[in-house]
C-alpha positions in Angstrom: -3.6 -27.7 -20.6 -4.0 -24.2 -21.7 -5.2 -23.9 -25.0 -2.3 -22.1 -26.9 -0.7 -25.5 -25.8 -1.5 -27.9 -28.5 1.4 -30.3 -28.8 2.0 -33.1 -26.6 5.9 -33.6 -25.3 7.6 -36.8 -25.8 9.1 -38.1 -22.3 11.4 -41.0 -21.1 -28.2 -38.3 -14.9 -26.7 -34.7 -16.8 -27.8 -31.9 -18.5 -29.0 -32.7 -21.6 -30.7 -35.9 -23.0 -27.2 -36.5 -24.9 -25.6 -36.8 -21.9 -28.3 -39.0 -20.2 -27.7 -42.1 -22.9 -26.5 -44.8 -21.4 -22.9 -46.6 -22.8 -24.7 -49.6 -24.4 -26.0 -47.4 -26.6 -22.0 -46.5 -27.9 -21.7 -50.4 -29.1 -20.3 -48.6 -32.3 -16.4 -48.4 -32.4 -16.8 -49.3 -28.6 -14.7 -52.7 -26.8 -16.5 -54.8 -24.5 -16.1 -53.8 -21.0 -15.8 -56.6 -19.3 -13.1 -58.0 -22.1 -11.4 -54.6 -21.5 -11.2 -55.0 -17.4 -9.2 -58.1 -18.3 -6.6 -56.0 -20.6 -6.1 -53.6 -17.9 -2.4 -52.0 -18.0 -0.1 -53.0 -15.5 -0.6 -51.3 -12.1 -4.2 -51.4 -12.1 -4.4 -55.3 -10.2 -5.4 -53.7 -6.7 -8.9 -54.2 -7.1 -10.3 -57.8 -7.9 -11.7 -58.3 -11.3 -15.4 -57.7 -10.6 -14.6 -54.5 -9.3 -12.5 -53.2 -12.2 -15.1 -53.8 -14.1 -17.8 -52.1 -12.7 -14.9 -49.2 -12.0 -14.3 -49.4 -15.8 -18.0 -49.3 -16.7 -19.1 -46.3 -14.6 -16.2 -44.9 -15.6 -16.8 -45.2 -19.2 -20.3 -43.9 -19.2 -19.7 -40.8 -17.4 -16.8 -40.2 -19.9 -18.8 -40.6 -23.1 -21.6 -38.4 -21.4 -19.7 -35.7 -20.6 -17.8 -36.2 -24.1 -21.0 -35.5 -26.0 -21.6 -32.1 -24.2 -18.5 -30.5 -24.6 -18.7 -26.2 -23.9 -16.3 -23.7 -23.6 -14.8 -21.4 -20.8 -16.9 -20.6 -18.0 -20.1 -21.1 -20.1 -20.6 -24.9 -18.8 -24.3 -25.5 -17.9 -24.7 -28.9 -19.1 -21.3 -29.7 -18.2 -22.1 -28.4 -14.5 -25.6 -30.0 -14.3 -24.5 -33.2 -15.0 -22.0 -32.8 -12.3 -23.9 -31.8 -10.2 -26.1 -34.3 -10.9 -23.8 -37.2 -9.8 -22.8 -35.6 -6.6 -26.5 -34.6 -5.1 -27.0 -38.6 -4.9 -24.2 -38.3 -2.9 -23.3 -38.1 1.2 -21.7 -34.6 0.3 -22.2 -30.4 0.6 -22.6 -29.5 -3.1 -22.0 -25.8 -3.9 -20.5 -23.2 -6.0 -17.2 -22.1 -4.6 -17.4 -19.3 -7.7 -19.1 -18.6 -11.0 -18.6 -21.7 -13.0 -16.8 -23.8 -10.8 -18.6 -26.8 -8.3 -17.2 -28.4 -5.1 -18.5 -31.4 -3.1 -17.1 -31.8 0.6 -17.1 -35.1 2.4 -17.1 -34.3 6.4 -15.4 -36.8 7.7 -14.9 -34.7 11.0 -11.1 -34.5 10.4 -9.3 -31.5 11.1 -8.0 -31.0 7.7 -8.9 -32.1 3.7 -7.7 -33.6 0.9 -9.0 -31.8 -2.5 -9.2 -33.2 -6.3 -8.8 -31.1 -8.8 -11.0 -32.0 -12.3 -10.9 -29.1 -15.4 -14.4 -29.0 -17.3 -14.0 -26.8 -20.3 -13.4 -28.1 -24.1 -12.0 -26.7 -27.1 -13.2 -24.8 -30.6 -12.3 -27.9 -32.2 -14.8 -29.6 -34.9 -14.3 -33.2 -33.6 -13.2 -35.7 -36.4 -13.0 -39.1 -34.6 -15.8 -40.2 -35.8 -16.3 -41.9 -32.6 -20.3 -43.1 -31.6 -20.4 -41.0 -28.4 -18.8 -38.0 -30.6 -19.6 -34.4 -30.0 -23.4 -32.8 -29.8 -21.9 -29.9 -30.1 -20.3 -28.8 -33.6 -17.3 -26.6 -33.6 -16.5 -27.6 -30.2 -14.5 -30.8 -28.6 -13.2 -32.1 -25.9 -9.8 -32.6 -27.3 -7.8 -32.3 -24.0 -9.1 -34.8 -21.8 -11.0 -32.9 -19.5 -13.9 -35.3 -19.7 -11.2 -38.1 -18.6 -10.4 -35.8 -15.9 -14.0 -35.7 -14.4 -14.6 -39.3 -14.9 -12.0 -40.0 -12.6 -13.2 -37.2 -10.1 -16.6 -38.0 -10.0 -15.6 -42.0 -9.8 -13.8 -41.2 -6.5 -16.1 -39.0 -5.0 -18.9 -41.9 -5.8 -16.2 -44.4 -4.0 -15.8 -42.0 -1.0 -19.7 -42.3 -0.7 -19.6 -45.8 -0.9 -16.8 -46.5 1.9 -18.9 -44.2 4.3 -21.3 -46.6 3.8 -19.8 -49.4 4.5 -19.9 -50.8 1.1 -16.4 -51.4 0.4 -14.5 -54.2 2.0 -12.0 -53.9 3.8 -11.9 -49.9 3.8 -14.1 -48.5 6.4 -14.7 -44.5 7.0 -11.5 -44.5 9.8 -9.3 -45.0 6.7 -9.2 -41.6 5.7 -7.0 -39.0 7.7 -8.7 -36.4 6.2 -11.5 -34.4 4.9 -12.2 -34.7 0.9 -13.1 -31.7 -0.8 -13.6 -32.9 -4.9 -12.9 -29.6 -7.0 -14.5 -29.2 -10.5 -13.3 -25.6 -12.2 -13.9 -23.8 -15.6 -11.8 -22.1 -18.3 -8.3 -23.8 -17.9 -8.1 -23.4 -21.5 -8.7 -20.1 -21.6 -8.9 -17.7 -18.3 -7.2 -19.6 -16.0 -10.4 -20.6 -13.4 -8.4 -21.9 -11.1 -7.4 -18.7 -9.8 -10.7 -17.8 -9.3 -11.3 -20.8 -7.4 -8.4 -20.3 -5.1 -9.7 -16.4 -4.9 -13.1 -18.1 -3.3 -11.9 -18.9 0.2 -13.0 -22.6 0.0 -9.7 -24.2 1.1 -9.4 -21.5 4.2 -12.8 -22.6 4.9 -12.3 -26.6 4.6 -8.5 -26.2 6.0 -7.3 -27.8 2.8 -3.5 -28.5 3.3 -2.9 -30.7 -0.2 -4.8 -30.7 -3.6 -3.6 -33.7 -5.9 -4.8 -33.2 -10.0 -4.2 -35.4 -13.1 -3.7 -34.7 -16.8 -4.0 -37.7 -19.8 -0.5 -37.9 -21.6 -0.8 -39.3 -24.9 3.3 -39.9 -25.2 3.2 -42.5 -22.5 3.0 -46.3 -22.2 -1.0 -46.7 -21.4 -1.8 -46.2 -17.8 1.5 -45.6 -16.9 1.4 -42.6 -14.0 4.5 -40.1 -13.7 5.4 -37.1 -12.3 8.5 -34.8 -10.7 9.8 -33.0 -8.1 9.6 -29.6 -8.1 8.8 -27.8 -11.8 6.9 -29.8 -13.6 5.2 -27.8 -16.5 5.9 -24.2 -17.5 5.4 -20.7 -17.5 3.9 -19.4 -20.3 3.6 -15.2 -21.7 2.3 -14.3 -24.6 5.2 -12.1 -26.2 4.1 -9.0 -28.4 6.5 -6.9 -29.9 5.9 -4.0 -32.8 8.5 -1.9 -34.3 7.2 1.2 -35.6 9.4 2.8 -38.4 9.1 5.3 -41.4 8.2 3.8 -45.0 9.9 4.6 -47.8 10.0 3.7 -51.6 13.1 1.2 -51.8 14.8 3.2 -54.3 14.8 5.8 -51.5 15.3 3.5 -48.6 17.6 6.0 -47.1 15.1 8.1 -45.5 13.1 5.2 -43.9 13.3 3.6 -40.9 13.0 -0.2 -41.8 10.7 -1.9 -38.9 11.3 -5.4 -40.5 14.7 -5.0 -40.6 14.7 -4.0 -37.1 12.0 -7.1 -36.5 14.7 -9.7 -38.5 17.6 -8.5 -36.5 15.6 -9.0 -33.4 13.6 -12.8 -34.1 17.3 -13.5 -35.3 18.9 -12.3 -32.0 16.3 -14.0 -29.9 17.1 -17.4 -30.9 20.4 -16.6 -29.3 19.2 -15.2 -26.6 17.1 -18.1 -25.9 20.2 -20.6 -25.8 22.1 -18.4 -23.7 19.2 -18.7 -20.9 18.6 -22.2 -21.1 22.1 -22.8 -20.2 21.5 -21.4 -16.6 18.0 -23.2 -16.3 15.6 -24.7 -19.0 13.4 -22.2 -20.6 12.5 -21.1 -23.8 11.9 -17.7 -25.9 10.8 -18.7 -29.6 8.9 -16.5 -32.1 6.7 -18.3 -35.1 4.9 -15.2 -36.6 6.6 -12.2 -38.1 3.9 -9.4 -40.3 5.4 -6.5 -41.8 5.1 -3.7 -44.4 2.6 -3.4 -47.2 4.1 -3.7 -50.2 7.6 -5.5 -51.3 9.6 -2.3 -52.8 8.8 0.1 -49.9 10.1 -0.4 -46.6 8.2 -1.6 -43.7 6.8 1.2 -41.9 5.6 -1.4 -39.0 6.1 -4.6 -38.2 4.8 -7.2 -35.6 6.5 -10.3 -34.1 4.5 -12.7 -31.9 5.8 -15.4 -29.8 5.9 -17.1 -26.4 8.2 -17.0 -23.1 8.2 -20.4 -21.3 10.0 -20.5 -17.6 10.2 -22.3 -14.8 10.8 -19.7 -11.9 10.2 -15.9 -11.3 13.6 -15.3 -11.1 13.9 -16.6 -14.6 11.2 -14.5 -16.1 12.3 -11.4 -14.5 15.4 -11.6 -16.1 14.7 -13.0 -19.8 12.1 -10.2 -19.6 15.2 -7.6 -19.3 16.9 -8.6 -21.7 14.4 -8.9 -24.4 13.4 -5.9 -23.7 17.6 -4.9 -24.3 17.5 -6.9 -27.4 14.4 -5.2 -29.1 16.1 -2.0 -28.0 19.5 -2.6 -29.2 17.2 -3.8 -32.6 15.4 -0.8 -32.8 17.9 1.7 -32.5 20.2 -0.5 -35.5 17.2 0.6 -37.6 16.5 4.2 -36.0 13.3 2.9 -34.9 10.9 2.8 -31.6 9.0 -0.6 -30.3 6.4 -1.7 -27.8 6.5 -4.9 -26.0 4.1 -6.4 -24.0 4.5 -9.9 -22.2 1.2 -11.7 -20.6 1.0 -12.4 -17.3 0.1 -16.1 -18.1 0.2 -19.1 -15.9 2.7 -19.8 -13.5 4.7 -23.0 -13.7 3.4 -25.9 -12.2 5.9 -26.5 -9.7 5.4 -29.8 -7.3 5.8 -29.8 -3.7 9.2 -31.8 -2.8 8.1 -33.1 0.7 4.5 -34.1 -0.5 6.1 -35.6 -3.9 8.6 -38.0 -1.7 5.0 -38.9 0.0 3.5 -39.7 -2.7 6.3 -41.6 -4.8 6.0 -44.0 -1.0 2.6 -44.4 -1.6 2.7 -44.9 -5.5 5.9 -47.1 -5.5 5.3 -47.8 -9.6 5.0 -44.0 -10.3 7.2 -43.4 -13.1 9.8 -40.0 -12.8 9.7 -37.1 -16.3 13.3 -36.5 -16.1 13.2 -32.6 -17.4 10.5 -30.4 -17.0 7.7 -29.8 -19.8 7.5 -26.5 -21.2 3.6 -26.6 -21.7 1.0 -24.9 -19.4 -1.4 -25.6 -17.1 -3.8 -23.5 -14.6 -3.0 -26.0 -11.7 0.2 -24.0 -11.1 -2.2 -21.5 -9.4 -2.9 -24.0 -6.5 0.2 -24.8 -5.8 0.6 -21.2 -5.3 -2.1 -21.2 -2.8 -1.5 -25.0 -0.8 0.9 -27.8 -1.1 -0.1 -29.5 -4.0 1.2 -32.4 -6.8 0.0 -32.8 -10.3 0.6 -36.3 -12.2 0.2 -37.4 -15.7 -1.7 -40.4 -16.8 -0.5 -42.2 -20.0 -2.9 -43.3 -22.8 -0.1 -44.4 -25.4 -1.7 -43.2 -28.4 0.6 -40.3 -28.8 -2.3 -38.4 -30.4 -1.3 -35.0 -29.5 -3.6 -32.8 -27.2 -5.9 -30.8 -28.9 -5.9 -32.6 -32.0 -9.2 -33.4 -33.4 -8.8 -36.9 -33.5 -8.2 -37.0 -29.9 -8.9 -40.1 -28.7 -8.0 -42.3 -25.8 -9.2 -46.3 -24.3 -11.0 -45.7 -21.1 -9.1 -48.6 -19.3 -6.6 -45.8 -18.4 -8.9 -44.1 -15.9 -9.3 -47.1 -13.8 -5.4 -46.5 -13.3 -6.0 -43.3 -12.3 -9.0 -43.8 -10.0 -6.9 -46.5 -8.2 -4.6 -43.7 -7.9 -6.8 -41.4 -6.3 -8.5 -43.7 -3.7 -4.2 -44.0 -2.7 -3.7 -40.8 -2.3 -7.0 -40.0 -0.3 -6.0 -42.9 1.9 -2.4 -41.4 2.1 -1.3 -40.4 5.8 
């Protein structure tokens, strides 16, 4: 989840020696795993006992150990080396598809692949958990669940390994109709690294056709999985606008131009604006930071609103872009004064693929539905833009929002979403 999206939505062997500790050593404020495989949420009974717990205990470690190490944007090398790390044991082609990203492909001499998606980056977040396997790091966290998300990653690519050879019962190598290409990126907080990734060439050059991702929920029931057709999460632009007047003494207010009037008429206007929009499809234009003037009985010479556009379709943002634009005009000239607006460019909206959703709701027959769109962001919308591709959420019923830095979330819940992976790999 991008970083500028801090609330959660309510819906119906590594590089360091921190990172090379062993989970026995988090006894502190930790369960018991094997007591914990026994509590597992509903939906996670596919796999006998014995092997939810050894799921649940590799799962665990390589949490906590990427959880100490937490970095920032594309400035990961002990996030990366411990990756890496866990995949060079592994029957895979280990390489950098771009600065700051890692893939590992499986060949299993199919004619097309299968990718994972796992985000590495953390947040400038001083972690206050107080948990035993807490941040090494001060000043930065990972308060998103990105170290959940490479659990699971690195959990399935060990579990591809160990079908091709032959140590899983009942799941042999001819199980999998395709390739598996495991996809580990930087800066989805920040920069948006998937693009960059999708920029490399890699799925042209391992004929990728579908990429399935995951993000922890904190607002659902624990290790409950859901997901929607088409748009799922938003897109999000930054929304800059400055009026520029002429200051005057208030006695004289007459020969000003007043740019905080011009900014009240316009925040005041937008909220209007915003419920007009939504009516047609959801969206949202909300502004939470209005700085004007310099001192209170002159009037403002300049003034500076800053807000966010969320959408869920081009179409969409074309057109509120118009007509905020309009409205800061039509605000300006009420107040004789000029304006400059800038929108970012942003994230697109993660929008699902319908065909490969209906296969995957077959496949995942306990997957729950969101019934509205989420007006959040996420960089996986830029792979969907390249190849068919479905992103799910994964409950940890906390409802600790993202990004808070008491983040926190029972490991148990990966096990749910590993089983989910192995499905969808297996998926015709």
């Amino acid at each position: 989840m991008s970083e500028r999206d801090g609330q959660s939505v309510s819906i119906a062997g590594g590089g360091s020696a921190a990172a090379a500790a062993s989970t026995s050593r988090d006894a502190e404020g930790s369960r018991d795993i094997a007591a914990g495989a026994a509590a597992m949420p509903a939906g996670c009974a596919p796999a006998a006992d014995a092997a939810i717990s050894s799921d649940l205990a590799e799962l665990t470690q390589m949490r906590r150990d990427l959880h100490r190490i937490p970095e920032l944007d594309d400035d990961l090398p002990e996030t990366t080396a411990y990756v890496r790390n866990v995949l060079s044991g592994l029957s895979c082609e280990v390489f950098e598809p771009c600065t700051g990203a890692l893939c590992a492909y499986f060949d299993l001499g199919r004619d097309e692949t299968v990718a994972l998606r796992a985000d590495m980056d953390a947040l400038p977040i001083e972690e206050a958990t107080g948990l035993g396997f807490a941040s090494c790091h001060p000043g930065r966290m990972h308060a998103c669940g990105h170290d959940g998300h490479m659990a699971m990653v690195l959990a399935a690519g060990r579990w591809v390994d160990r079908v091709l050879a032959g140590e899983v019962p009942g799941v042999g190598p001819e199980a999998f109709p395709r390739n598996v290409l495991l996809v580990f990126q930087p800066a989805e907080e920040t920069t948006g690294g998937a693009k960059r990734v999708c920029e490399s060439g890699v799925f042209e050059r391992f004929s990728t056709t579908r990429i399935f991702g995951f993000h922890l929920w904190p607002d659902l029931p624990e290790g409950v999985v859901a997901s929607r057709p088409g748009p799922l999460l938003a897109r999000s632009s930054e929304t800059t606008l400055v009026f520029h007047g002429l200051s005057a003494h208030i006695a004289k207010w007459r020969e000003g131009h007043d740019a905080v009037g011009a900014a009240a008429r316009f925040v005041v206007g937008a909220k209007w604006l915003s419920r007009r929009l939504e009516q047609d499809e959801p969206c949202t234009l909300r502004f939470g930071r209005l700085v004007g003037g310099t001192v209170r009985n002159a009037v403002a010479g300049e003034a500076r609103v800053e807000g966010s556009l969320r959408v869920f379709s081009d179409h969409m943002f074309d057109r509120a872009r118009d007509e905020v634009r309009s409205l800061a005009q039509t605000a300006a000239d009420e107040e004789g004064c000029t304006f400059d607006l800038t929108f970012s460019e942003g994230y697109p909206p993660v929008v699902n693929d319908e065909k490969l959703f209906e296969d995957v709701c077959a496949t995942l027959p306990g997957m729950q539905t969101v019934p509205e769109p989420l007006l959040i962001a996420e960089d996986f919308a830029f792979y969907q833009r390249h190849l068919p591709g479905v992103f799910l959420l994964l409950g940890t019923g906390t409802g600790i929002p993202l990004h808070a830095d008491t983040f926190a979330f029972d490991e148990r819940v990966l096990v749910r979403g590993l089983e989910t992976y192995r499905a969808l790999l297996l998926m015709p």
